[in-house]
RODO-2510 file (C-alpha; in nm, 4 decimals, decimal comma):
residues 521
     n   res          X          Y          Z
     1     x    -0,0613     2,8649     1,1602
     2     x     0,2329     2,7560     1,3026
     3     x     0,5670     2,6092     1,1341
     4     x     0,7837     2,3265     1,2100
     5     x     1,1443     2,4088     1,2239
     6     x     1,2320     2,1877     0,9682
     7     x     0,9479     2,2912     0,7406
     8     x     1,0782     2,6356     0,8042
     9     x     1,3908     2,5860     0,7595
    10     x     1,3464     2,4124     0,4376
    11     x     1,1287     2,7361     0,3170
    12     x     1,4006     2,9682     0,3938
    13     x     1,6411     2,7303     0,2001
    14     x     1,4511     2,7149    -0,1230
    15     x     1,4176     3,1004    -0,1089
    16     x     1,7594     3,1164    -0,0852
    17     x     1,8008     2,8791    -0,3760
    18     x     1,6050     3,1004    -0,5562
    19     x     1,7860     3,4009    -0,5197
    20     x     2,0205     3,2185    -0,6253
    21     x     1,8925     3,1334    -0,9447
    22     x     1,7808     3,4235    -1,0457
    23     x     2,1435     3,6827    -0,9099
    24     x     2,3504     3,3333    -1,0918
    25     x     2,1879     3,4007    -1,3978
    26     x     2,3404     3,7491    -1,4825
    27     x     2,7007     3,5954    -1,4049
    28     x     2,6604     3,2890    -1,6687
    29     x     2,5502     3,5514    -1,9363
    30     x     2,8203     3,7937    -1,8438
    31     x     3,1368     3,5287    -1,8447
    32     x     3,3032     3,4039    -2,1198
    33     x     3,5391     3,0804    -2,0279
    34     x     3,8583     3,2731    -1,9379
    35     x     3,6663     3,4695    -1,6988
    36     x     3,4533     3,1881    -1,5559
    37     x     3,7692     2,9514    -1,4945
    38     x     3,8872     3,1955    -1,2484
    39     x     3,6439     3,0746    -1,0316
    40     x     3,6358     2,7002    -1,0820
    41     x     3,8884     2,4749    -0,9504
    42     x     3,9571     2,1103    -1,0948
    43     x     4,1347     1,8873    -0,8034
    44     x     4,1744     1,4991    -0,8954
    45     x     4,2404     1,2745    -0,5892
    46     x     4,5479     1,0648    -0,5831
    47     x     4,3053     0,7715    -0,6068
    48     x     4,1572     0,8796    -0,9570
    49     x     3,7987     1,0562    -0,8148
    50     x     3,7928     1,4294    -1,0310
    51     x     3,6366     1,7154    -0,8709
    52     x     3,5195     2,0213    -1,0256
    53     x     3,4486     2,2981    -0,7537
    54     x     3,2629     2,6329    -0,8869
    55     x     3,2479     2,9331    -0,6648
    56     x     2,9189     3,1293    -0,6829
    57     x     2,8778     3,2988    -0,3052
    58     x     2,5509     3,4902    -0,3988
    59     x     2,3738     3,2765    -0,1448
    60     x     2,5026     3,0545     0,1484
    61     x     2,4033     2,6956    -0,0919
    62     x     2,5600     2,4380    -0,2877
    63     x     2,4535     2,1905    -0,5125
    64     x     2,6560     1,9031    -0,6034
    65     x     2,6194     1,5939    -0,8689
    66     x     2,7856     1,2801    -0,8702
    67     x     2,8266     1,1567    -1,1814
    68     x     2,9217     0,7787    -1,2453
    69     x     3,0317     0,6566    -1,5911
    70     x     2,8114     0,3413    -1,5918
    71     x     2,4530     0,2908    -1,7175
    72     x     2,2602    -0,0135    -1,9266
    73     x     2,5428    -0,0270    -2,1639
    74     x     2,7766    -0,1587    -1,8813
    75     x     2,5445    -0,4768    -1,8508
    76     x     2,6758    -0,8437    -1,9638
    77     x     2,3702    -1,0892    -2,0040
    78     x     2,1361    -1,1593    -1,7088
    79     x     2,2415    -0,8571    -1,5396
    80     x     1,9912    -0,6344    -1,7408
    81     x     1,9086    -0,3578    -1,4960
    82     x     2,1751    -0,3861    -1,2049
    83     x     2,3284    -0,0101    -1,2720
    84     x     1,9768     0,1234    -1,2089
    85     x     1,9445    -0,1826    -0,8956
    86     x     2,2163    -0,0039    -0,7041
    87     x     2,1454     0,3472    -0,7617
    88     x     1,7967     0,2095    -0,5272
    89     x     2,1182     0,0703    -0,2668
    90     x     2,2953     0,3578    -0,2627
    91     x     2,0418     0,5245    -0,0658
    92     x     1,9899     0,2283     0,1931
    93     x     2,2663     0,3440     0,3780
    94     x     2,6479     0,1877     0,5428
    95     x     2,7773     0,0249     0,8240
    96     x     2,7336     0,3670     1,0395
    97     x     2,4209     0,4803     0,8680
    98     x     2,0469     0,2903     0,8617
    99     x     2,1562     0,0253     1,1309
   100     x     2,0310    -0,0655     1,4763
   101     x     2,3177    -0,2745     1,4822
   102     x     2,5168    -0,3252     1,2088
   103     x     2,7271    -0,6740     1,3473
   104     x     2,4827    -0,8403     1,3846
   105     x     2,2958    -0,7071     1,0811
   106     x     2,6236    -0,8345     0,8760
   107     x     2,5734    -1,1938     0,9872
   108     x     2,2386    -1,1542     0,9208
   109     x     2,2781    -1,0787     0,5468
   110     x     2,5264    -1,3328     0,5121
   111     x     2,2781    -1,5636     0,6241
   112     x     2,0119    -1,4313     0,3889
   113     x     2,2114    -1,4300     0,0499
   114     x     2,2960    -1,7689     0,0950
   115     x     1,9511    -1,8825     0,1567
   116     x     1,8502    -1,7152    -0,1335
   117     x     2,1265    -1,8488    -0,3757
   118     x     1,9982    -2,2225    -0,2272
   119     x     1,6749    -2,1202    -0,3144
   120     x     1,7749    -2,0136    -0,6686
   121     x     2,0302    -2,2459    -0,7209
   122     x     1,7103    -2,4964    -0,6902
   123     x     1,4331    -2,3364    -0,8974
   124     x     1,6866    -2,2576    -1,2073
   125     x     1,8034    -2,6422    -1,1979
   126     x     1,7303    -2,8427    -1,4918
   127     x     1,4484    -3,0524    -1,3146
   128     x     1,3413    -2,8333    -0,9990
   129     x     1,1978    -3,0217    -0,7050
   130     x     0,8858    -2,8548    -0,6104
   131     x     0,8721    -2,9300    -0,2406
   132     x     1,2617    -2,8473    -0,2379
   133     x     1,1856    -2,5212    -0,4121
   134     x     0,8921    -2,4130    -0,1679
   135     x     1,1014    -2,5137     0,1412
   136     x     1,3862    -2,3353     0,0343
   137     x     1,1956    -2,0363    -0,0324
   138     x     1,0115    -2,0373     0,3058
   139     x     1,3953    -2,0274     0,4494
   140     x     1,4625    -1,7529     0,2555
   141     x     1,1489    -1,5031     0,3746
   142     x     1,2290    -1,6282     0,6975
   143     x     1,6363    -1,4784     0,6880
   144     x     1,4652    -1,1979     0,5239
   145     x     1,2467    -1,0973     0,7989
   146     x     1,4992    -1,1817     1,0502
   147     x     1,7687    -0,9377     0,8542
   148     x     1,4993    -0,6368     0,8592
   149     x     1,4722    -0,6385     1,2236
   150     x     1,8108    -0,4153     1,1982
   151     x     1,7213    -0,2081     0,9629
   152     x     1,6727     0,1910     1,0209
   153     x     1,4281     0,3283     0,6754
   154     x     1,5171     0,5785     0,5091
   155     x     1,7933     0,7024     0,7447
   156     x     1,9891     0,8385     0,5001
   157     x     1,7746     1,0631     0,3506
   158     x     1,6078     1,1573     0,6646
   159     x     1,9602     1,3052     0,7561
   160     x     1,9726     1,5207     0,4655
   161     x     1,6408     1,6506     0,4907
   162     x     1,7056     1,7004     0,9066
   163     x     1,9870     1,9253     0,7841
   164     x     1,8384     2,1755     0,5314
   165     x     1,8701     1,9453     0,2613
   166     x     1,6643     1,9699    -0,0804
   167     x     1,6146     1,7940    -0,4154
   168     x     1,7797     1,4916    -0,2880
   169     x     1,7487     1,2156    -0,6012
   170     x     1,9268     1,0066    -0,8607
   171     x     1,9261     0,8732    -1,2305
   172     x     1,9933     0,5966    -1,4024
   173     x     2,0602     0,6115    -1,8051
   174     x     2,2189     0,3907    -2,0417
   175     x     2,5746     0,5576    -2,0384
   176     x     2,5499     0,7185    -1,6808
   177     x     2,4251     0,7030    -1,3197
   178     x     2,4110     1,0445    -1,1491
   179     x     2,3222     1,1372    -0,7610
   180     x     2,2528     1,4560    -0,6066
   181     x     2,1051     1,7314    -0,3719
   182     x     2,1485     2,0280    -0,2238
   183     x     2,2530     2,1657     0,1355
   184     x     2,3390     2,4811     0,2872
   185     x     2,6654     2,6081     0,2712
   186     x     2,7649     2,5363     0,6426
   187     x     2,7041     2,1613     0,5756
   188     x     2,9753     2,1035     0,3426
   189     x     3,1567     1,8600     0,5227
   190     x     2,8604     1,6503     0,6336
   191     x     2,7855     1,6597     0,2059
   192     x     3,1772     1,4692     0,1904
   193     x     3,1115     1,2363     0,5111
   194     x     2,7559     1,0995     0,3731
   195     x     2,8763     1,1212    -0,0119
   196     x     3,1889     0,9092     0,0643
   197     x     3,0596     0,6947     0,2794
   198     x     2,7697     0,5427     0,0276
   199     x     3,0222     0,4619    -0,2017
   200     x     3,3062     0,3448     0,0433
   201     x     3,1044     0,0642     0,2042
   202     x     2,7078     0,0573     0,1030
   203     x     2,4825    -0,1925     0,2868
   204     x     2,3341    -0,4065     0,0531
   205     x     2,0153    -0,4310     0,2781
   206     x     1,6362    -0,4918     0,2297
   207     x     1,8206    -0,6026    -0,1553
   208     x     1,5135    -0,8670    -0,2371
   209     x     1,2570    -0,6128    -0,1017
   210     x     1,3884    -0,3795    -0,3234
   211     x     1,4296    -0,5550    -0,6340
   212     x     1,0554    -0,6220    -0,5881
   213     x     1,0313    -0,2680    -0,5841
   214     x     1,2306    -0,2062    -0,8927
   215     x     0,9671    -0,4598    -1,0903
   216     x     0,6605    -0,2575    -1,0076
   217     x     0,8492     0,0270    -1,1408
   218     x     0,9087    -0,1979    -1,4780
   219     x     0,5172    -0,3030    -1,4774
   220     x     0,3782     0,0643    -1,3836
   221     x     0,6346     0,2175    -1,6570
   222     x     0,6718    -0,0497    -1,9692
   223     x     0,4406    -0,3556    -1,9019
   224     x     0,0994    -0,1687    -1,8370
   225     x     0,1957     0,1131    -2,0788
   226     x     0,1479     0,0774    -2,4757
   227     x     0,4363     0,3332    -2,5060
   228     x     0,6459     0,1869    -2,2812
   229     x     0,5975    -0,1828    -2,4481
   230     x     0,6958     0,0020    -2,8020
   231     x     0,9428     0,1518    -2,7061
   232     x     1,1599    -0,1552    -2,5912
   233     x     1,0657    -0,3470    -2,8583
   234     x     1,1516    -0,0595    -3,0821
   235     x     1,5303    -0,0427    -2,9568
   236     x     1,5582    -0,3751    -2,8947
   237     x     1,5346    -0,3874    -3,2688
   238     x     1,6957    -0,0314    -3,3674
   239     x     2,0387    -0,2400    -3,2173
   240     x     2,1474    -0,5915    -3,2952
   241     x     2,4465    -0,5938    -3,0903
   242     x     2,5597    -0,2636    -2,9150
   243     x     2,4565    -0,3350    -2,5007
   244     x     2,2069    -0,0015    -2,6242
   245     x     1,9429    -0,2828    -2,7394
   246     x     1,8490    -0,3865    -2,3733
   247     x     1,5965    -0,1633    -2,1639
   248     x     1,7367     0,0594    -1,8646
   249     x     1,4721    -0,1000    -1,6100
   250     x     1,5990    -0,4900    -1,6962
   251     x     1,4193    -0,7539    -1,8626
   252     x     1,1498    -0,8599    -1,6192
   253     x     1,3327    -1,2507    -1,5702
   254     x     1,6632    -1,1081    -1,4676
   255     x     1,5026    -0,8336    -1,2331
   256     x     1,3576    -1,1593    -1,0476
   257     x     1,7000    -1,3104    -1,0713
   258     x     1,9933    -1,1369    -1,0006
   259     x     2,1092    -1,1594    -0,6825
   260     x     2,2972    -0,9530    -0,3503
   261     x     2,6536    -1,1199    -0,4694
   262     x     2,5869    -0,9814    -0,8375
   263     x     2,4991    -0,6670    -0,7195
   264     x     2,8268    -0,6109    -0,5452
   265     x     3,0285    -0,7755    -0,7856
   266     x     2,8859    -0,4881    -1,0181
   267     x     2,9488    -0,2561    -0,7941
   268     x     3,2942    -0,3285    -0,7094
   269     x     3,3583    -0,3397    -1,0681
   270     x     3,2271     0,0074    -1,1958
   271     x     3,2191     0,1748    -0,8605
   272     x     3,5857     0,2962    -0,9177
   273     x     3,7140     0,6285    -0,8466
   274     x     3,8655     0,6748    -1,1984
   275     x     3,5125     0,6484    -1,3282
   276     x     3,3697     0,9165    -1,1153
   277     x     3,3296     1,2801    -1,1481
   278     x     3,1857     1,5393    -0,9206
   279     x     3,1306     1,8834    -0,9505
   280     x     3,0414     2,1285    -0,6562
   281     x     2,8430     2,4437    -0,6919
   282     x     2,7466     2,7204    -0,5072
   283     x     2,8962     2,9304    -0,2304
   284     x     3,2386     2,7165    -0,1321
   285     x     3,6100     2,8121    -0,0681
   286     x     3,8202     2,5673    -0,2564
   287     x     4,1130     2,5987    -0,0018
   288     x     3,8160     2,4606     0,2782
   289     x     3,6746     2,1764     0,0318
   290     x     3,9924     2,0649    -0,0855
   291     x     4,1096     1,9008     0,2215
   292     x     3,7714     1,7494     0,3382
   293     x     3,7357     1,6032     0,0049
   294     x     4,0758     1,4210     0,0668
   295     x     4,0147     1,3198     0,4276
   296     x     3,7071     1,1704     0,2889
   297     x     3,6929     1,0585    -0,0279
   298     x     4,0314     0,9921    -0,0410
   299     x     3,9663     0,6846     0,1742
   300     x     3,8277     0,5020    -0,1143
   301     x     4,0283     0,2742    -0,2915
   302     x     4,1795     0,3332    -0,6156
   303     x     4,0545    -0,0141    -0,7698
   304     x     4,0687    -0,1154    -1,1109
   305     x     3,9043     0,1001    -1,4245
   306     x     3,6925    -0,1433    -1,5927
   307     x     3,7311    -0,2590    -1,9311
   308     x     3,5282    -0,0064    -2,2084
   309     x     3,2566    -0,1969    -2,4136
   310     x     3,4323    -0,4161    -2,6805
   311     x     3,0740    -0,4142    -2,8872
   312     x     3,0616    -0,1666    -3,1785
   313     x     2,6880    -0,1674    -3,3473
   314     x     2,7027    -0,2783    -3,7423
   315     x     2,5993    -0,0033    -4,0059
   316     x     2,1994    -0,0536    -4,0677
   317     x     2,1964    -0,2191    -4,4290
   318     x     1,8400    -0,2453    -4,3922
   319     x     1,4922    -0,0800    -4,2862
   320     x     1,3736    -0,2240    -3,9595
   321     x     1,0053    -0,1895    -3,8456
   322     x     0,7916    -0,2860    -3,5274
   323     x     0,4651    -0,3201    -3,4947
   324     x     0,2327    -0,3470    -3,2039
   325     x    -0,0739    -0,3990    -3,2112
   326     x    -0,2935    -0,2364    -2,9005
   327     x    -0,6458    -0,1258    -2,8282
   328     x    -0,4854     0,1978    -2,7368
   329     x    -0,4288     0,5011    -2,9447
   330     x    -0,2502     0,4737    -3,2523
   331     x     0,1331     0,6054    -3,2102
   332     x     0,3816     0,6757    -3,4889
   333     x     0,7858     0,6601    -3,4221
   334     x     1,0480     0,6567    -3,6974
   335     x     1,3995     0,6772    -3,6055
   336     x     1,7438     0,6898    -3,7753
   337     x     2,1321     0,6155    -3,6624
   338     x     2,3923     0,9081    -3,5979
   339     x     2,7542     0,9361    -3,4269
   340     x     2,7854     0,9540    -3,0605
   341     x     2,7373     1,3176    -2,9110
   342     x     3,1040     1,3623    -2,9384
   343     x     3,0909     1,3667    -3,3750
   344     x     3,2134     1,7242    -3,5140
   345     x     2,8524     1,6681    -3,6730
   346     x     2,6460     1,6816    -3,3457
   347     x     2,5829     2,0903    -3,3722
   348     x     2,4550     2,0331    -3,6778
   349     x     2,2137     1,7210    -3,5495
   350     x     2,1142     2,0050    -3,2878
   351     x     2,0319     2,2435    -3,6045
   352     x     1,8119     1,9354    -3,7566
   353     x     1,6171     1,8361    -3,4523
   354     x     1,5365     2,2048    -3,3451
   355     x     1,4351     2,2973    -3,6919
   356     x     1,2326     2,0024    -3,7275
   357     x     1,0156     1,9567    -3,3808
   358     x     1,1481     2,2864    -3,0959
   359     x     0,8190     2,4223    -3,0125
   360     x     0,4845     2,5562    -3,2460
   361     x     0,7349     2,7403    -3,4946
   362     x     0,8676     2,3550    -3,5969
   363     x     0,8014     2,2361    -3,8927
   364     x     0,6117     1,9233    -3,7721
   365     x     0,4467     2,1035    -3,5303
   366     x     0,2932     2,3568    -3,8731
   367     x     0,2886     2,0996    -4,1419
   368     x     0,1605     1,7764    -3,9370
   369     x    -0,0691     1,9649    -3,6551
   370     x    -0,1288     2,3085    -3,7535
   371     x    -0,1710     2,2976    -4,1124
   372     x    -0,2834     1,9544    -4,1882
   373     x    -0,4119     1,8667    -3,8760
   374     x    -0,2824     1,5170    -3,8928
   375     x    -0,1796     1,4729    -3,5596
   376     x    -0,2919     1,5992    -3,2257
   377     x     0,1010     1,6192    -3,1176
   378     x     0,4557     1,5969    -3,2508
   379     x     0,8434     1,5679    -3,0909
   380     x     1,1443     1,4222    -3,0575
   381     x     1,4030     1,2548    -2,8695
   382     x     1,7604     1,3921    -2,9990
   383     x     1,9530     1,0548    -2,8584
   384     x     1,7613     0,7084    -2,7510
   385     x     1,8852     0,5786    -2,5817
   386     x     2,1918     0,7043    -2,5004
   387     x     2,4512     0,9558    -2,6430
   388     x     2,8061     0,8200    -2,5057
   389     x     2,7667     0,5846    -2,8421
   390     x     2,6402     0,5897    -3,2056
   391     x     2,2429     0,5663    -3,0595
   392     x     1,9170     0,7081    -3,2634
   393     x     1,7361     1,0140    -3,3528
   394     x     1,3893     0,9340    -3,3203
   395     x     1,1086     1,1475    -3,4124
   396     x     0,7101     1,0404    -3,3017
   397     x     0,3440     1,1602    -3,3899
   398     x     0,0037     1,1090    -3,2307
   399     x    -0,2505     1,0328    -3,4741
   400     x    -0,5929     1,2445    -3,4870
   401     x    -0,9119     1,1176    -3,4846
   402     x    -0,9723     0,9011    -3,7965
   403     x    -0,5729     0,9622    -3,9340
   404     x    -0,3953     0,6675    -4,0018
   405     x    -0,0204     0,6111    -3,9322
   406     x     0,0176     0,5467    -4,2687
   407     x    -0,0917     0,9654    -4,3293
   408     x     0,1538     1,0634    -4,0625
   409     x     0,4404     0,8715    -4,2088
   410     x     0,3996     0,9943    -4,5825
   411     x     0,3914     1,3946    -4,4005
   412     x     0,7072     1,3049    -4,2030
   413     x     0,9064     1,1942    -4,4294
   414     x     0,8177     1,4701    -4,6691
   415     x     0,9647     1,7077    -4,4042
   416     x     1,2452     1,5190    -4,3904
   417     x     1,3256     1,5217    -4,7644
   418     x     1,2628     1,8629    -4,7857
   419     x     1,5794     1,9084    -4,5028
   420     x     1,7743     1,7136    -4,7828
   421     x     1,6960     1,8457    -5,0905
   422     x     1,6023     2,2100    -4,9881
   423     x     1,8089     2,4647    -4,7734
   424     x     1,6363     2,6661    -4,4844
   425     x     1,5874     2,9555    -4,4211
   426     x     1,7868     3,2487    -4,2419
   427     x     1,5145     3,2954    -4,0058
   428     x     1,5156     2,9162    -3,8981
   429     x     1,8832     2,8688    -3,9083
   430     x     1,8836     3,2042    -3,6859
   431     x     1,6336     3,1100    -3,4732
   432     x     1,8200     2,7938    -3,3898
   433     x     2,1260     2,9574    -3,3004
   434     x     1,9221     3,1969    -3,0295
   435     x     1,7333     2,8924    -2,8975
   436     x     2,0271     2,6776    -2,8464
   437     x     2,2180     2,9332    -2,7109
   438     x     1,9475     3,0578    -2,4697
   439     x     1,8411     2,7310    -2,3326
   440     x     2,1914     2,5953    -2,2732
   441     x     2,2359     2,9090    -2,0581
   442     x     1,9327     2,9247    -1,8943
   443     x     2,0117     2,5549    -1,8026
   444     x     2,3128     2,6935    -1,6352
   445     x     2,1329     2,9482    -1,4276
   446     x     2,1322     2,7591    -1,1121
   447     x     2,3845     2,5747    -0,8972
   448     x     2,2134     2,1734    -1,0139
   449     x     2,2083     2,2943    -1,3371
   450     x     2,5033     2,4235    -1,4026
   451     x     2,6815     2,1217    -1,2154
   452     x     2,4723     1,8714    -1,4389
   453     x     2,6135     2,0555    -1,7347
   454     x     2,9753     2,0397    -1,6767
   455     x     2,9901     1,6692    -1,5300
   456     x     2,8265     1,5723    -1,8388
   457     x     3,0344     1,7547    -2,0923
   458     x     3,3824     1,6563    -1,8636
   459     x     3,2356     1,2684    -1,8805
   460     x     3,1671     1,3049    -2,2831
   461     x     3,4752     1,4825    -2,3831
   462     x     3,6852     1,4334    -2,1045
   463     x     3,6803     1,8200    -2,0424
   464     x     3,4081     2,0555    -1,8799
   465     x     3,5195     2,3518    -2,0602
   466     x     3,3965     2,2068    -2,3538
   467     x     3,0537     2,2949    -2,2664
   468     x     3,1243     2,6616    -2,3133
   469     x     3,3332     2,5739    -2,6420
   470     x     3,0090     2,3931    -2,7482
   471     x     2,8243     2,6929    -2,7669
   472     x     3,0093     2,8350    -3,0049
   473     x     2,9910     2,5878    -3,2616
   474     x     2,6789     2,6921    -3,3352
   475     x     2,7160     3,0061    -3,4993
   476     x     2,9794     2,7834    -3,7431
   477     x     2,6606     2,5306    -3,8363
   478     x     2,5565     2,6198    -4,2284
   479     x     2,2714     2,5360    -4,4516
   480     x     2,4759     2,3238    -4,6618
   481     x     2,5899     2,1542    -4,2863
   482     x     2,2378     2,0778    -4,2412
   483     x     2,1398     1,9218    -4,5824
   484     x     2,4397     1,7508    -4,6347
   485     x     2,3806     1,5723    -4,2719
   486     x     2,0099     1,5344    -4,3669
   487     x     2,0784     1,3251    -4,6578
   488     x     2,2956     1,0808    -4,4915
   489     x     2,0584     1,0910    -4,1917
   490     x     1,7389     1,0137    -4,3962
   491     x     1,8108     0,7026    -4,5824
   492     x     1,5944     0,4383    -4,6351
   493     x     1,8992     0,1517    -4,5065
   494     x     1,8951     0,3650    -4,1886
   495     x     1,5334     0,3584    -4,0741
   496     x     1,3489     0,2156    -3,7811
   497     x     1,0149     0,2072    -3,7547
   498     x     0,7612     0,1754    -3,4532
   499     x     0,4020     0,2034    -3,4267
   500     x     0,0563     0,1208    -3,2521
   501     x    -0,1952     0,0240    -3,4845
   502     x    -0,5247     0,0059    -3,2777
   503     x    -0,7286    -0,3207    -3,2415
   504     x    -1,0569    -0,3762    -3,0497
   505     x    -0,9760    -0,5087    -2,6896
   506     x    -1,0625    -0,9087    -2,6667
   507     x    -1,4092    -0,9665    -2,6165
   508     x    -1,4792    -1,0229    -2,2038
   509     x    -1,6379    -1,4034    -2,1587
   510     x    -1,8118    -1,4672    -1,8708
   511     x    -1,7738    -1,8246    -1,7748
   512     x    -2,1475    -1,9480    -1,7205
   513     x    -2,1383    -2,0631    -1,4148
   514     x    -2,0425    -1,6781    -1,2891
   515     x    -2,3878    -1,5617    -1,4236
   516     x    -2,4935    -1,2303    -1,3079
   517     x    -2,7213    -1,2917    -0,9831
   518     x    -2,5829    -1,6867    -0,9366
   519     x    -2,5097    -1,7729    -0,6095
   520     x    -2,6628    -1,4226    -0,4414
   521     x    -2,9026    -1,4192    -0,1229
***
């Protein structure tokens, strides 16, 4: 059989990743910080962009992640789901890259957005003219299809992949936004041309055709999913006025609203350099990165750091509950409000939420599945929807055959009031400690992973060491820590509530003049 180069040369690549991996993985376990920080080098541009650069030359990679302190909870109203609407343009290229050419591609987009604010500017007027409206809109396709003639797809990534490169992706949460990939290690400064460039000047192309895009994603992933539909309704209600309340994917009206202009005007606003962090992992010399970084990068403006959210969510004074009613399965969720990751309290949340649902040892997983056989499955999510800010610890249950939600609630809750009233044991307090400890570092057993890790911890606490500090805290957590936390977790006053209840679909009607065989030769 015979190989492309490319596919080749991306086989060769992931082996090499691998070995990686697996050589990396001895170093993390062997290091304490002292030792690690000798090879990691911190180097913040004059115009505010932080870089953390780790050497690990066991195999001729890197990874990288760019980190972006902006998710959801940056929003203002109508702009639900514009951080995760430009992490989709940050891929569609610049001036120099997905162009045939880009002049007259500039007029062209000019000539589209203000088509399209006519357009809207009509159909959101008090009394809409529907002839105006339909005209307008026919104008509008027409600058769009005129616009795409300039377009190059996918260029962008097709350059990454053309040089070796892998896992090329991006996220959008409610606190952050976060791209990366990986390349060889000869392609560094191709890595600092194409990184800097997306977020010097991005092309704000094929925006409306995109957007569409982004609402099949909302339909396929909330609309059409019972889960999904719960679970916005379920924090829309855990949080009455922190930004945390509105979904990461938008609200479907402001998806089919917001425009080209708003979409810069939010980038250009959080897009700072101050509000960026990237770390750099894998086999690099500092002294060789350091300058490309500042030839590059270092021709983005400084700009402005934008304001930090003003909103601080009210203590819960009361129980909140939603209920949905589906012909689906029958779903259980009750949640409670805790601190932002950053509390002196959070290894002690850890302690609660590994004790309580890590794996078939976890007490739900015995009492609710294994022993009473209430529910076919059990878990958690330790922070929804975000961490960066007071958010919720929300734990969930699948109902067996024949169980109600009312039998899964009564067994949760007795689990929790055991946490407050009872201490546990050595062996779970123990096992907690090796299990946090273990999967934090097998986390950091590859390049991604371990650059993940510290751009998250240096964007939480302002420092990536902290990450390593972190894992110590855990041999300090106590049983008294854990139900002294537990019983000012599980109150009453502090409780949301979500849940499925199952109802028969509606009853199909066939109109009568559709009768089976009518109209048939």
């Amino acid at each position: 059989m015979q190989i492309s180069y490319r596919v080749w040369s991306r086989v060769k690549f992931m082996v090499l990743m691998i070995m990686a991996a697996v050589i990396s993985g001895a170093m993390v376990h062997a290091q304490d910080l002292g030792s690690f920080e000798q090879h990691v080098t911190q180097h913040t541009l004059k115009n505010g962009w932080t870089f953390i650069l780790v050497e690990r030359p066991v195999a001729p990679v890197f990874s990288f992640i760019t980190r972006v302190n902006v998710g959801s909870a940056q929003e203002g109203a109508g702009e639900t789901g514009l951080a995760h609407m430009f992490e989709h343009m940050a891929f569609k290229g610049t001036p120099r890259i997905g162009t045939k050419n880009y002049q007259a591609e500039k007029v062209a987009l000019v000539t589209l957005e203000e088509a399209y604010q006519a357009y809207q500017l009509e159909k959101l007027s008090r009394k809409p003219d529907p002839e105006k409206v339909k005209s307008l809109y026919d104008t509008f396709k027409q600058r769009q299809r005129e616009a795409s003639q300039y377009v190059l797809k996918n260029e962008f990534g097709d350059i990454i992949e053309r040089e070796g490169g892998v896992a090329l992706n991006a996220f959008t949460g409610a606190d952050v936004t976060g791209y990366f990939y990986s390349l060889p290690a000869n392609k560094i400064e191709l890595f600092a041309y194409l990184e800097s460039e997306r977020f010097l000047e991005p092309v704000f192309r094929e925006f409306y055709e995109e957007r569409d895009v982004v609402m099949e994603e909302r339909r396929l992933r909330t609309e059409s999913q019972p889960f999904g539909r719960l679970l916005e309704q379920f924090v829309s209600t855990a949080f009455m006025a922190h930004p945390y309340h509105h979904p990461v994917i938008g609200y479907a009206s402001d998806i089919q609203s917001y425009t080209m202009t708003d979409a810069k005007e939010f980038y250009e606003a959080q897009y700072v350099p101050s509000n960026m962090v990237t770390a750099i992992v894998g086999d690099i010399d500092p002294k060789q990165v350091i300058p490309l970084l500042e030839k590059y990068f270092g021709r983005i403006p400084a700009g402005s750091p934008p304001p930090p959210i003003r909103t601080v969510e009210p203590p819960s004074i009361t129980e909140k509950t939603v209920t949905l009613q589906d012909p689906s399965q029958p779903l259980y969720l009750e949640g409670y409000h805790k601190p932002a990751a950053t509390h002196v309290d959070q290894p002690v949340y850890d302690a609660i939420d590994d004790i309580l649902t890590n794996g078939r040892t976890s007490r739900l997983f015995r009492s609710l599945v294994r022993d009473k056989q209430l529910a076919v499955s059990v878990g958690a999510y330790g922070a929804y929807p975000g961490d960066k800010y007071p958010h919720v610890w929300l734990a969930y249950g699948v109902p067996g055959r024949g169980i109600s939600n009312q039998a899964v609630q009564q067994a949760l809750r007795e689990e929790f009031d055991k946490l407050k009233t009872e201490n546990v044991s050595d062996e779970e307090l123990a096992r907690f400690r090796t299990r946090a400890k273990a999967g934090l570092l097998r986390a950091l057993n590859n390049n991604l992973g371990l650059a993940m890790h510290m751009t998250d911890y240096h964007m939480l606490f302002g420092d990536w060491r902290e990450l390593f500090r972190y894992i110590k805290r855990f041999d300090h957590v106590t049983k008294e820590d854990i139900r002294r936390v537990a019983k000012a977790l599980f109150q009453p006053t502090n409780r949301v509530v979500g849940k499925i209840e199952t109802v028969p679909p509606p009853e199909m009607v066939m109109p009568a003049s559709a009768s089976v065989g009518e109209g048939q030769s």
